[in-house]
N, C-alpha and C positions, 0 to 999 in steps of 0.2 A: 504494500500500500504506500500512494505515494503520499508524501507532505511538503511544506512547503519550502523545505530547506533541500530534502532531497531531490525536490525538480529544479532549484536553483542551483545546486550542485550540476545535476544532468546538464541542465542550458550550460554552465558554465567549460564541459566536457564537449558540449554542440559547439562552441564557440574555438578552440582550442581547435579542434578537427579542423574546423572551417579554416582557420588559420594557417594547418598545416599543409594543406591540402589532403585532407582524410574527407573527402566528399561523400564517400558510400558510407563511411565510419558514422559521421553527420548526418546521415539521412535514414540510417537502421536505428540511432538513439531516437529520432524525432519520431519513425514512426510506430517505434516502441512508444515515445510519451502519449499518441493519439490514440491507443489502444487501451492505456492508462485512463481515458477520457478528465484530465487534469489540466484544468487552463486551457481548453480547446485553442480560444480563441488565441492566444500566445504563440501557440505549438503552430497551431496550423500557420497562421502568420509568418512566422520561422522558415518553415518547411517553404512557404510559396515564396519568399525571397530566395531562398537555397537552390528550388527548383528555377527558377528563372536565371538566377546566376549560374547554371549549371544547361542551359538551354531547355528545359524540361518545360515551352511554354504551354503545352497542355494542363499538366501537372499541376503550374502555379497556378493559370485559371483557375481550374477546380478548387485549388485550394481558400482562394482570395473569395471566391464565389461563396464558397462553405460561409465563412465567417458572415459574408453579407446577407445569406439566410438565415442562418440559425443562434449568430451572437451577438447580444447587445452592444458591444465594443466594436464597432464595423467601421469608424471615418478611415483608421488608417490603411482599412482591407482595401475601402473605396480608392485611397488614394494609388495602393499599390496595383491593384485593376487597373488603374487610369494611366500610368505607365504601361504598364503590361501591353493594354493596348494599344496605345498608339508604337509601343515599339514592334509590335506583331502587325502592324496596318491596319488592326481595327478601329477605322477611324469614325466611323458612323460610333460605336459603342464607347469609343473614346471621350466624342463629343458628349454622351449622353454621362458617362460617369466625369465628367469635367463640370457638367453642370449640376450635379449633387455634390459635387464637391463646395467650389463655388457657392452653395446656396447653404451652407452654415458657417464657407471659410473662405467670405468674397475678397481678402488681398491676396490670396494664394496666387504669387504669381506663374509659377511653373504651371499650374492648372489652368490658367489663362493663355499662358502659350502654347500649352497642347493644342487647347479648344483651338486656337487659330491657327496652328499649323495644320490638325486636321481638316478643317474646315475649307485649305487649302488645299492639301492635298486628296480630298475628297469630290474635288472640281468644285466647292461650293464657293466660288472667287467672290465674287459681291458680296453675300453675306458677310465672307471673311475679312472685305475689304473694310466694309461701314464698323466691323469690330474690334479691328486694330486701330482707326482712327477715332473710335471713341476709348478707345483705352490710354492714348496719348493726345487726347484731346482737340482734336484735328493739329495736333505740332507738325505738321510736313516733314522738319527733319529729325525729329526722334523718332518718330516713325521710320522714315529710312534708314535711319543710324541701325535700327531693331534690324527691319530687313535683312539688308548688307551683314549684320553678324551672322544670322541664321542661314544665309546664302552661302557665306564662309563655312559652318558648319556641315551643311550638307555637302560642300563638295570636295571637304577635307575624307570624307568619306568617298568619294567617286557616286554619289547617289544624285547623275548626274537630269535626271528626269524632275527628280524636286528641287534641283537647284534655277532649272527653269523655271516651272513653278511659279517661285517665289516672285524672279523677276518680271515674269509677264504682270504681276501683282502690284511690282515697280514700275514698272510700265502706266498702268491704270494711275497710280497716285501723282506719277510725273512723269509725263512721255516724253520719251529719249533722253533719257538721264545719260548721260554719257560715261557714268561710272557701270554703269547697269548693260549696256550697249557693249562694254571691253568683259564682262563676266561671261557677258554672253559668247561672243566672239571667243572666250578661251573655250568655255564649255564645247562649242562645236570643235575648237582645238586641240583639248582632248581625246573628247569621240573619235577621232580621226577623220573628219568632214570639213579637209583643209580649204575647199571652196569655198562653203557658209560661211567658214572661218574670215577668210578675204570679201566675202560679200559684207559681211558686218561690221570691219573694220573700215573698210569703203566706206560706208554710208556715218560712221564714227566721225572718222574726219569732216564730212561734207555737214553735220550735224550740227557738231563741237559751237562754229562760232555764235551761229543764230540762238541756239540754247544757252550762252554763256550772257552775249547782248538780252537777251531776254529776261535772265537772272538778275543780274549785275544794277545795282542801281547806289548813286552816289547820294553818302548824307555826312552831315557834321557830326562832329563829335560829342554832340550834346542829344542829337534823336536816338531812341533808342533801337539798340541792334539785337541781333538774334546769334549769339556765339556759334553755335551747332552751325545754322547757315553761313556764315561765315567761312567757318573750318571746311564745310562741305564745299562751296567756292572753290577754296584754295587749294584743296586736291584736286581741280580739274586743271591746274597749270601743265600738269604733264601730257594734256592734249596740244597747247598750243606749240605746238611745234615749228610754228611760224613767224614765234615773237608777235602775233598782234594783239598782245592783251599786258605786253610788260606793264604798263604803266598802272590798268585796274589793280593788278594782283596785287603790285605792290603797297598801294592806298588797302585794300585787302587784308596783307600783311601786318600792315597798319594799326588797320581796326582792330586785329584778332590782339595784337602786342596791349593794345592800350587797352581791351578788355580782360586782358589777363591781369594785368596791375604792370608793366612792363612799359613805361613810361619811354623811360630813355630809348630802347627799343622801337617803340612807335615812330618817335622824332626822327631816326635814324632811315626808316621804312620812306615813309613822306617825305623825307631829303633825298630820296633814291627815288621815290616817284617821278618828282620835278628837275633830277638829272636825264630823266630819261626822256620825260616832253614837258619843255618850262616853257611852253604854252600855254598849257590846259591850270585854269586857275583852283581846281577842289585840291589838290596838293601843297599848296600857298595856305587856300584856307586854312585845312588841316594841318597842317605843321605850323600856321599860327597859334590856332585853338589847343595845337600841346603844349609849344612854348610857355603858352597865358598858362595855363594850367601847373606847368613847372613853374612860372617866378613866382607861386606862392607857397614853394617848398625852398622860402627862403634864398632865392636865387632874382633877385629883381634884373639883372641884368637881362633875363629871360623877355621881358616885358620890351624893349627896344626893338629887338629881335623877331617878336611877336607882331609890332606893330607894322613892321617892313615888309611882312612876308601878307599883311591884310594889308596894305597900300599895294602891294604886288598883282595881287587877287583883283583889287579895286580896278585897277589899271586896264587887268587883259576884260572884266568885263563893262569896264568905258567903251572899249574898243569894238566889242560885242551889242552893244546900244544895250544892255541890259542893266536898264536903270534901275530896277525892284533890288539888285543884285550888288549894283553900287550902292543903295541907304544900304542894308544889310552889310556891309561892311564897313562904313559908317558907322552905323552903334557899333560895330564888335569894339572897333577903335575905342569909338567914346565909352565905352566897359569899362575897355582894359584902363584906359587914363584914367579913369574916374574907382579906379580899385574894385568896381561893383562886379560879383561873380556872374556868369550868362548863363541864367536860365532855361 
């Protein structure tokens, strides 16, 4: 007869087995303990982790399943079902124990990624689309950022059919992502579908600018930005291949430094923009607006500095007839002289 030291002893010899790799040794104690009918709900639990780690996904079913009929203790059987499944493709029952899960333990997030990756991979694209962007709140690039890992994942594995998948998913959220367009391109590169592979990169290229110009949009240092989109930008410099975008990336650059807290950095960024076209006046501005922002870490000389590079700005848009553009550098001026911060 067992007691409750003596099945904590057994578990502790289950465990020990497991370790050594004594697999059968492990699996003869456990299904001595189920015969014992002592702690079902433990033992059998045990067992369907063992059997699953040991490929036995019949086995664990049944097992996981037992508990969820006949024992009061059942969230963690559910939960281990719910891997079970989806790592077996049942992704219809995946979905279905995702959302009992879910539905007593709504931040579980590994159950939320299931539910959408099955949901994908189950062809149910739309539903799964509206559910990942309610889960990041329509954020565009954490939602991609998500993506892109899980992309990563499956094709660290060669499971090169849901690494599709995923991106035609990217696809729908933002077409022709040009990060999403080179995954693709490798995926048939992989496969050994060296043609797609060049038909994809073709159309990469020919993509790249219009989607970048589309993207890409110029603000001061005071509106506020989106760090993720930012970063995500700046990983597409390795398309341009033809240098037409030095000058964005680097204002880019810029922005990501000075939202990092990388001050000096920033100023450095925006002095390499406007060596590159000391034309265009947002590089002027912005390397003003850091300067002002530096002479109040006790660096006043900052502030001269500042003001040259907003008479610079004022200049090319005189020349521009863009007079909204001139007062607006006007007050930045009368800010900075007047010591008042710009709101």
């Amino acid at each position: 007869m067992l007691d409750n030291i003596k099945y904590l002893m057994s578990l502790k010899t289950v465990d020990k087995n497991i370790l050594d790799g004594n697999f059968e040794l492990a699996l003869e104690k456990l299904n001595f303990l189920i015969r014992e009918e002592f702690k079902p709900s433990t033992t059998y639990l045990k067992r369907g982790k063992l059997c699953k780690k040991l490929l036995m996904y019949d086995d664990a079913y049944s097992d996981f399943t037992y508990i969820i009929g006949h024992c009061a203790q059942k969230k963690e059987a559910f939960f281990e079902r719910l891997l079970l499944n989806y790592e077996i493709a049942n992704y219809y029952e995946a979905i279905t124990d995702a959302n009992i899960v879910l539905s007593w333990d709504e931040e579980n997030s590994e159950a939320k990624r299931i539910k959408f990756l099955s949901l994908v991979f189950s062809g149910q694209v739309d539903i799964a689309k509206d559910f990942i962007l309610n889960l990041f709140e329509h954020h565009k690039y954490k939602t991609l950022q998500f993506l892109f890992k899980e992309v990563a994942i499956v094709l660290a594995k060669d499971e090169f059919s849901k690494g599709l998948k995923l991106l035609e998913l990217i696809d729908i959220i933002d077409k022709d992502n040009p990060i999403k367009l080179l995954k693709e391109a490798n995926i048939f590169g992989l496969a050994g579908d060296k043609e797609k592979e060049a038909e994809m990169l073709k159309r990469l290229n020919s993509i790249f600018p219009k989607y970048f110009v589309s993207h890409f949009r110029f603000s001061d240092m005071y509106q506020d930005k989106d760090l993720l989109e930012i970063s995500f930008l700046l990983e597409l410099e390795i398309f341009d291949k033809q240098g037409l975008f030095l000058y964005p990336f680097r204002v880019l650059e810029g922005y990501k430094n000075h939202l990092e807290g990388h001050i000096i950095d920033a100023k450095e960024s925006f002095e390499k923009a406007i060596r590159i076209n000391p034309t265009k006046p947002e590089g002027y501005v912005l390397l003003a607006q850091t300067l002002q922002l530096m002479s109040g870490y006790d660096n006043p000389e900052y502030k001269t500095e500042a003001e040259e590079n907003y008479k610079k700005a004022m200049e090319i848009f005189q020349n521009e007839n863009l007079l909204d553009k001139v007062e607006d550098m006007k007050r930045q001026i009368k800010h900075l002289n007047s010591n008042l911060s710009f709101k």
